[in-house]
C-alpha positions as CSV (number, residue, x, y, z in Angstrom):
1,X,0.0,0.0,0.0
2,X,1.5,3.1,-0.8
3,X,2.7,5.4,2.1
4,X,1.3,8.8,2.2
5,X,4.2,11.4,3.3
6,X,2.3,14.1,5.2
7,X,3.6,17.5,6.7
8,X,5.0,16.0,10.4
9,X,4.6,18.1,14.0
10,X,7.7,20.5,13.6
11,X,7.8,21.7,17.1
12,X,6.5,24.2,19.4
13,X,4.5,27.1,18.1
14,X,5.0,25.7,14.4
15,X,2.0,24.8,12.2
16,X,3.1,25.3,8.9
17,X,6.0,25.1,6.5
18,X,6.7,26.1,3.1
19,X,8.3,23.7,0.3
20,X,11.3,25.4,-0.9
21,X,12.9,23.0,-3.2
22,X,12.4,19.3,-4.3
23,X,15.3,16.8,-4.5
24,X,13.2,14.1,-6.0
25,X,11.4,13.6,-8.9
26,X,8.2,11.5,-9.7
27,X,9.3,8.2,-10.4
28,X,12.7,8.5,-8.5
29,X,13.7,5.9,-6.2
30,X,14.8,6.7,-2.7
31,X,15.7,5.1,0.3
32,X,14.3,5.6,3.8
33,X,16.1,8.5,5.3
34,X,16.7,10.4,2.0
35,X,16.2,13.7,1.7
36,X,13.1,14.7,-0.1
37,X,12.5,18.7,-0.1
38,X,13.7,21.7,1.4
39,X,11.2,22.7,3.9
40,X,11.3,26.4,6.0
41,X,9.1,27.5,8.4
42,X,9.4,30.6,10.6
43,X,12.6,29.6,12.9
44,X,14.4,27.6,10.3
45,X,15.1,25.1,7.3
46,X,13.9,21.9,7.1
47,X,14.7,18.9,5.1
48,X,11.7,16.6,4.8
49,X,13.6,12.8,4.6
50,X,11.6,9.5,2.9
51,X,10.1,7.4,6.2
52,X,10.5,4.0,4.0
53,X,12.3,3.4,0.7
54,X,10.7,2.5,-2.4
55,X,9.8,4.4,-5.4
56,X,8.5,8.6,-5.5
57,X,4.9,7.6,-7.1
58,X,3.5,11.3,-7.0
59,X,4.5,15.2,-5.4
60,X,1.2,16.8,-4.5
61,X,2.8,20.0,-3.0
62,X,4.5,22.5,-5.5
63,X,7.7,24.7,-4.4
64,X,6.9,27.8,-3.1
65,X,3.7,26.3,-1.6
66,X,2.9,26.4,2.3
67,X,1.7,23.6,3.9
68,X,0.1,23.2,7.0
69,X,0.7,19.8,9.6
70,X,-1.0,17.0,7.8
71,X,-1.0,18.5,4.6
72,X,-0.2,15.9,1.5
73,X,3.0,16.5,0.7
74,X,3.9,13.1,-1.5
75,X,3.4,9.7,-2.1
76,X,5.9,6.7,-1.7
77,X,5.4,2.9,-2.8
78,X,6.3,0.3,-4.4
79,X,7.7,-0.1,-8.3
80,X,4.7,-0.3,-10.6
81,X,2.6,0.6,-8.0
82,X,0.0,3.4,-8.8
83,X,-1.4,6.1,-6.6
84,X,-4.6,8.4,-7.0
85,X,-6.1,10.9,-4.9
86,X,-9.0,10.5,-2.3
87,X,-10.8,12.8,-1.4
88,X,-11.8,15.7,-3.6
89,X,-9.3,18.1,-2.3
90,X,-6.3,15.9,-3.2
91,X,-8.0,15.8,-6.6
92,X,-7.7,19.3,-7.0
93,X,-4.0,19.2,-6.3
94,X,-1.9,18.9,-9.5
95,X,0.9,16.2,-9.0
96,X,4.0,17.9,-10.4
97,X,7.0,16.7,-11.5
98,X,10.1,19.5,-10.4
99,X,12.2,18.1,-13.5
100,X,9.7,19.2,-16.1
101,X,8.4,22.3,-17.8
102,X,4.9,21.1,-17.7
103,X,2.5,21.2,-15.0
104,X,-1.4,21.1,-14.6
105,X,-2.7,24.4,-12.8
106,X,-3.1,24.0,-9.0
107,X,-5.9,27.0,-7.7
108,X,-5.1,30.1,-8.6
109,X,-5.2,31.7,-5.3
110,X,-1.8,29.8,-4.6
111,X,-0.3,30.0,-8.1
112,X,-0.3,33.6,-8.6
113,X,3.8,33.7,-8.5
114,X,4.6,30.2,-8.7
115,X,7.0,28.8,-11.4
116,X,6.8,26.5,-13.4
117,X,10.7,25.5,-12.9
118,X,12.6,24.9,-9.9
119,X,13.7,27.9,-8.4
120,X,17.2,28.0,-6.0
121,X,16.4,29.3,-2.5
122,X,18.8,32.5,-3.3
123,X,16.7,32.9,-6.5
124,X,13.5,33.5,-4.5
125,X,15.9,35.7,-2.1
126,X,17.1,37.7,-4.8
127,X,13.4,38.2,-6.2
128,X,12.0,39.3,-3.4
129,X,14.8,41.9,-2.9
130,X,14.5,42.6,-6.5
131,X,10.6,42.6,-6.6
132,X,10.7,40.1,-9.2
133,X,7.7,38.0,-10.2
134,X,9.4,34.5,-10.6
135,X,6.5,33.5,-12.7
136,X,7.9,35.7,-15.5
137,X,11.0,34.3,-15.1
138,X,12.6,31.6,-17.5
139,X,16.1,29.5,-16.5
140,X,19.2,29.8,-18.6
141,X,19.8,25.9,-18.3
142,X,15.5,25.7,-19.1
143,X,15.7,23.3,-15.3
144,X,16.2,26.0,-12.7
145,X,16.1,29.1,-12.0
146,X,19.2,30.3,-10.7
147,X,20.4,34.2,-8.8
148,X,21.7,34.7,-12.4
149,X,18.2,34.6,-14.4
150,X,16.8,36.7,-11.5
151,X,19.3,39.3,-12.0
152,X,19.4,39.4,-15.6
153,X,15.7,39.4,-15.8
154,X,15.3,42.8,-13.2
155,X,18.1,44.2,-15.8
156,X,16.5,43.3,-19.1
157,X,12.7,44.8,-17.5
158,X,14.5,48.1,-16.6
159,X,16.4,48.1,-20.0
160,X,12.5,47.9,-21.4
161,X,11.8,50.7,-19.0
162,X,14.5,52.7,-20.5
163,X,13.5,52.4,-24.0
164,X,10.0,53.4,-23.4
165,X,12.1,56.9,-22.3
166,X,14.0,57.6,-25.8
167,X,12.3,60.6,-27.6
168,X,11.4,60.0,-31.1
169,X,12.4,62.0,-33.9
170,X,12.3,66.2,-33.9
171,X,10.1,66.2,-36.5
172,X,6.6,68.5,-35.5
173,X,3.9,66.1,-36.3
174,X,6.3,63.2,-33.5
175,X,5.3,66.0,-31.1
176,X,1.6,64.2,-29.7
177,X,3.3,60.3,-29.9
178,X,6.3,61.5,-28.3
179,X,3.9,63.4,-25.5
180,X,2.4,59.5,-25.5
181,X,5.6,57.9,-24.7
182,X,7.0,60.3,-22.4
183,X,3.7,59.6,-20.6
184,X,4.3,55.9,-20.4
185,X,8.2,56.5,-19.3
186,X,7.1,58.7,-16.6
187,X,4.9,55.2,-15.3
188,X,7.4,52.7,-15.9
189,X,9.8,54.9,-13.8
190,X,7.2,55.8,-11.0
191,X,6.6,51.8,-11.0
192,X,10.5,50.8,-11.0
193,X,11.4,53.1,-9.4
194,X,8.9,55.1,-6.9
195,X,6.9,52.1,-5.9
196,X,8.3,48.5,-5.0
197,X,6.5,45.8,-2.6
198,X,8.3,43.0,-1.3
199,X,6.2,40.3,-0.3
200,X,6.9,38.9,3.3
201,X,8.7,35.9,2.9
202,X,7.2,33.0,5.6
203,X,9.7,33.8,8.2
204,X,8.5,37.5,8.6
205,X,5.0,36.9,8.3
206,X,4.8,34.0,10.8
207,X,6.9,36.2,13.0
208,X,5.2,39.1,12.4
209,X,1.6,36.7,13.2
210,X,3.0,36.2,16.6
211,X,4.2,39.2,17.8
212,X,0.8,40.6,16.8
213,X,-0.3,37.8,19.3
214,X,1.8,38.4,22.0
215,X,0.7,42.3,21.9
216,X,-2.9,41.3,21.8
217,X,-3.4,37.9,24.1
218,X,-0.1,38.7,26.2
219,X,-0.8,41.3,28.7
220,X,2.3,42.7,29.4
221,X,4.5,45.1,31.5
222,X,8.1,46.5,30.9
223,X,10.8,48.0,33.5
224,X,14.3,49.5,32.5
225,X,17.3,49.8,35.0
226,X,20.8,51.2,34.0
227,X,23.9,49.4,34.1
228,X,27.2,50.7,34.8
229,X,29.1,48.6,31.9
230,X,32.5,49.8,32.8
231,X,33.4,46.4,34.6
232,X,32.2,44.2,31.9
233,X,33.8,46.5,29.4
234,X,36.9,46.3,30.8
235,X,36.5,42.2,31.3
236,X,36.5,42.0,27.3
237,X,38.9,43.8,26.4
238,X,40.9,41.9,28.9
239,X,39.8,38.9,27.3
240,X,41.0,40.5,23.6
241,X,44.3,41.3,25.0
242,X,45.1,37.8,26.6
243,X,43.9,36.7,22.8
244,X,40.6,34.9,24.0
245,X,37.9,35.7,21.6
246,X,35.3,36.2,23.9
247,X,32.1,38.1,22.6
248,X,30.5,40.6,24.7
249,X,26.9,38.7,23.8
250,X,28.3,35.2,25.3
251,X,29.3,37.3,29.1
252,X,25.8,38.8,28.8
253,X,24.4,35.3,28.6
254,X,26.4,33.6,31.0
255,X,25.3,36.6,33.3
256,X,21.5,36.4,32.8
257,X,21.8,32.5,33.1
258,X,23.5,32.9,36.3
259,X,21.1,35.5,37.5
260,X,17.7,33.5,36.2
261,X,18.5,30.7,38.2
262,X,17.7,32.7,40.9
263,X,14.3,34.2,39.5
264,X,12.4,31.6,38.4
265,X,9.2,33.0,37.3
266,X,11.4,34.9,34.5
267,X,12.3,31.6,33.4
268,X,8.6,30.2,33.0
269,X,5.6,30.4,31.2
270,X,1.8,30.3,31.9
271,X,-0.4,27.5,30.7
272,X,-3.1,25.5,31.5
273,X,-4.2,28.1,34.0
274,X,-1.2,27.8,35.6
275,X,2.9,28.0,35.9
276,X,5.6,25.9,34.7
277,X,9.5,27.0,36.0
278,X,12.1,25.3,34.3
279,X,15.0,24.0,36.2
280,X,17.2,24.4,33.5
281,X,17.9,27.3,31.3
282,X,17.5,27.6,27.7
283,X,18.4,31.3,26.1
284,X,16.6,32.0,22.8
285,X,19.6,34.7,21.1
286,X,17.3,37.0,19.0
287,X,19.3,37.0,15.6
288,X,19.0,38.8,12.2
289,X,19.2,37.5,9.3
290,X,18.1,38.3,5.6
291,X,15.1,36.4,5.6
292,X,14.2,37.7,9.3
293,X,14.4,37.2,12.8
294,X,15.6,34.0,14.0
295,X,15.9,32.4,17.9
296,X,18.8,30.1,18.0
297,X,18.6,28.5,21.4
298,X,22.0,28.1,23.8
299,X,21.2,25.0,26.2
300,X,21.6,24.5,29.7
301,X,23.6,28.1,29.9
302,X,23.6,27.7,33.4
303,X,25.8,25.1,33.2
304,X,28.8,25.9,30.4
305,X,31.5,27.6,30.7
306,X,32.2,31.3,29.2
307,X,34.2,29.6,26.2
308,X,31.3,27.3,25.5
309,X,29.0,29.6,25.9
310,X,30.8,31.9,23.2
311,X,32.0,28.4,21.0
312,X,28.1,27.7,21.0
313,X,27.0,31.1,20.3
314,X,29.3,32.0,17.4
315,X,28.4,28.1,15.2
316,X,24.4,28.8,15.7
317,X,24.4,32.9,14.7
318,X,26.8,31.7,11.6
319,X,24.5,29.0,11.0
320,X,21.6,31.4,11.2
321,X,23.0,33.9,8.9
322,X,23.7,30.8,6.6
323,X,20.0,29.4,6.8
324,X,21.5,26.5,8.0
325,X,19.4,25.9,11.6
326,X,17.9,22.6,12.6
327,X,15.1,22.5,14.6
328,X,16.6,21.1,17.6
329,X,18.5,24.5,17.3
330,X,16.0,26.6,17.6
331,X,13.3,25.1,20.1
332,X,12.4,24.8,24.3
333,X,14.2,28.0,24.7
334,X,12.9,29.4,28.4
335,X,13.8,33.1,27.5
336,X,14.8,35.2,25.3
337,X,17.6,38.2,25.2
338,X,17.7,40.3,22.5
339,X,20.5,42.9,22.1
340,X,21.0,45.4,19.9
341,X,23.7,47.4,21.7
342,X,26.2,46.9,18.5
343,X,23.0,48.4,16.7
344,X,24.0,51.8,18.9
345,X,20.5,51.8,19.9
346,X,20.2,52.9,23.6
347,X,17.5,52.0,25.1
348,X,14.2,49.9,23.3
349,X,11.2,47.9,24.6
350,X,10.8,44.0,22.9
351,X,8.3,42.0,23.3
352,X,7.4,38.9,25.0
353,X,8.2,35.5,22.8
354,X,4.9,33.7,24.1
355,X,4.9,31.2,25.7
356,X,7.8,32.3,27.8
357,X,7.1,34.6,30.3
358,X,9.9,37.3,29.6
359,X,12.6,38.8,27.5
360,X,15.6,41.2,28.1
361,X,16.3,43.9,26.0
362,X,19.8,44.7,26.1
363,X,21.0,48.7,24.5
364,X,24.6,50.3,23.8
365,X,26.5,51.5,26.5
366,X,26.6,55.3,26.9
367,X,28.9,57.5,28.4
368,X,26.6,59.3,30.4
369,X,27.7,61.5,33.8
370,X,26.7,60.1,37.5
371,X,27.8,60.7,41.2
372,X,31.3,59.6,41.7
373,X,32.3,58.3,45.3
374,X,34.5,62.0,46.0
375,X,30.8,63.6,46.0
376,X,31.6,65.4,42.4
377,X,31.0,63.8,38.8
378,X,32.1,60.6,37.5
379,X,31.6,60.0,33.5
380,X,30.2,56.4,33.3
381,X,29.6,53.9,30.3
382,X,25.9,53.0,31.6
383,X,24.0,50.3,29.7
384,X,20.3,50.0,29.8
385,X,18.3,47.1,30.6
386,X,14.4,46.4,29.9
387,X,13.0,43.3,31.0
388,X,9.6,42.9,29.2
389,X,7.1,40.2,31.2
390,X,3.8,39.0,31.6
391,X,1.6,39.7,33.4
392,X,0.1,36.5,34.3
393,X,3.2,35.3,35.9
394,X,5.2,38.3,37.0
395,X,4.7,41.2,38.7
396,X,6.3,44.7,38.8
397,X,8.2,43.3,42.3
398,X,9.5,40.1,40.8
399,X,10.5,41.6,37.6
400,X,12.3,44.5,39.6
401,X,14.3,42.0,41.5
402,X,15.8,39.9,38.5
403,X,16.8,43.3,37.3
404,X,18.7,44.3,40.3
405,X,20.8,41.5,40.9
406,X,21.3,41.3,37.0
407,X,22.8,45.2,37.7
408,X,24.6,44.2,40.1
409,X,26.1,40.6,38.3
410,X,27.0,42.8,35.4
411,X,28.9,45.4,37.6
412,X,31.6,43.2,39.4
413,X,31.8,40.9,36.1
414,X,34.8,39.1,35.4
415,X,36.4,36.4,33.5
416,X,37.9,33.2,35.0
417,X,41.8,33.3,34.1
């Protein structure tokens, strides 16, 4: 009987994927294990493996699609064996083979920008930087559509653009078509030029879905305390002169590990009508990348060292930046820190990553003037802190205490030798 392959559970807070790229075709065969597609979802990419081996009778989901848990994706069984939908929504869905230029229509709501070719993930990057309609776009190599073809396509439509600008002749009675065409310049500029959209690729809109949650469902409060950095400041560049490579982001998470241990209920979340504290703690490192925010998770950072900490840190933010995260990189966490002091920002509010119960917001030092111990003036490198919470399981007391002995934690930092 042939084996269905379905969209699996991905983890917390993740119902839907989208299929960036198949590495089968219809008719392939593939061994259990094998990679199939190229899946991404909100926190990271995917690959979606064969659960049995045998032969790839039929692809129901087309690249650039988004699929939701328990969504069809494939089909897998034995040589010779034949497969056909059963129920009239799978009927509607056009098997498609990602080797050929031929396809049958799936519903038009879905197709609007698909291709009929495959399509490399930084293709689809470049288009959506380049506002490019992929559709329109045809492959060099007629199989895939490569950065290249995206590129030369955005050059050859503004070429077009530029054409429709040349003046005709000077002759008198060229005066009204050349009025015409100037008309029609003046568009194609205003629409290359003065106007773009670039559609939200998944990993912006999901995360832009649940941040709308959070303000909405998460009732939530937010207090700020200053920081004299001077200490910690001092401990890195320390730490750069005894040629240790030690980030200033890896301290700050081996200090709020150190310091959550101690304040539970910012290391918790509200369900079921009630609280859950976790024993150990699991930092979520807001990071940006080009196809939007993503949460790479440090485990247990109550328990490694500073050089594991920073070792850690530096392969998930490269993988992150590469869209190379796993899932098991990027889930449990327990909180969240998001800092933007390299940013130069100085002091902002985030929001709460439901369902956690808090996140720091770390700024950018600033030199900033306050009373020195001789009773006179002292310039200071003060960095501020915001812990945003909720509600539901802290308040303004417990929030203001995590905060305190964070200040104070930062303030007599220093490395082991």
């Amino acid at each position: 009987m042939p084996t269905e392959v379905k969209l699996p559970h991905l983890g917390e807070s993740i119902d839907s994927a989208v299929v960036v790229a198949w590495h089968r075709s219809t008719g392939d065969a593939v061994k259990r294990g094998d990679e199939l597609a190229d899946l991404e979802t909100d926190k990271a990419t995917l690959s979606l493996e064969a659960p049995k081996s045998g032969v790839l009778l039929a692809i129901v989901a087309y690249e650039g699609q988004t699929v939701y848990i328990g969504d069809l994706l494939a089909v897998i069984g034995r040589d010779g064996e034949t497969w056909s939908s059963s129920s009239q929504a799978q009927q509607e869905s056009a098997e498609i083979d990602p080797k050929t230029e031929t396809t049958a229509p799936a519903p038009a709501q879905k197709r609007a920008s698909a291709s009929r070719y495959k399509i490399s993930p930084l293709a689809r990057r470049k288009a959506k930087d380049l506002g490019v309609d992929l559709a329109a776009v045809r492959p060099a190599d007629g199989v895939k559509v490569s950065s290249a073809d995206v590129e030369a396509f955005a050059a050859a439509s503004a070429s077009s653009a530029d054409k429709l600008a040349q003046p005709l002749g000077g002759s008198e009675e060229n005066d009204h078509a050349r009025a015409i065409y100037q008309s029609r310049a003046a568009s194609a500029a205003g629409s290359l030029i003065n106007k773009r959209r670039i559609e939200l690729s998944h990993a912006k809109r999901l995360t832009g879905q649940r941040m709308l949650h959070s303000a909405q469902s998460v009732p939530q409060f937010s207090l700020t305390i200053d920081a004299d950095a001077g200490q910690l400041l001092a401990a890195h560049s320390a730490a750069k002169a005894a040629a240790r490579d030690l980030s200033l982001s890896a301290m700050l998470i081996q200090i709020t590990a150190k310091t959550l241990v101690e304040h539970g209920l910012l290391n918790a979340r509200f369900e079921d009508e009630g609280i859950t504290i976790f024993e150990s703690v699991h930092i979520g490192v807001a990071t940006a990348t080009r196809d939007g925010l993503r949460v790479p998770v440090i485990r247990d950072a109550e328990k490694l060292s500073l050089e594991q900490i920073n070792r850690s840190l530096g392969e998930l933010t490269g993988k992150a930046r590469e869209n190379r995260l796993q899932l098991a990189d990027v889930s449990d966490a327990t909180f969240t820190i998001s800092n933007l002091g390299m940013t130069g920002i100085t002091q902002f509010t985030p929001l709460v990553n439901p369902p956690q119960s808090a996140i720091l917001g770390v700024a950018a030092p600033r030199p900033l003037f306050t009373p020195g111990a001789d009773g006179g003036l002292a310039l200071s490198r003060q960095m501020a802190l915001t812990a945003a919470c909720d509600h539901r399981v802290l308040d303004g007391a417990d929030a203001a205490a995590f905060l305190r002995d964070l200040k104070a934690e930062i303030e007599s930092f220093h490395t082991d030798p």
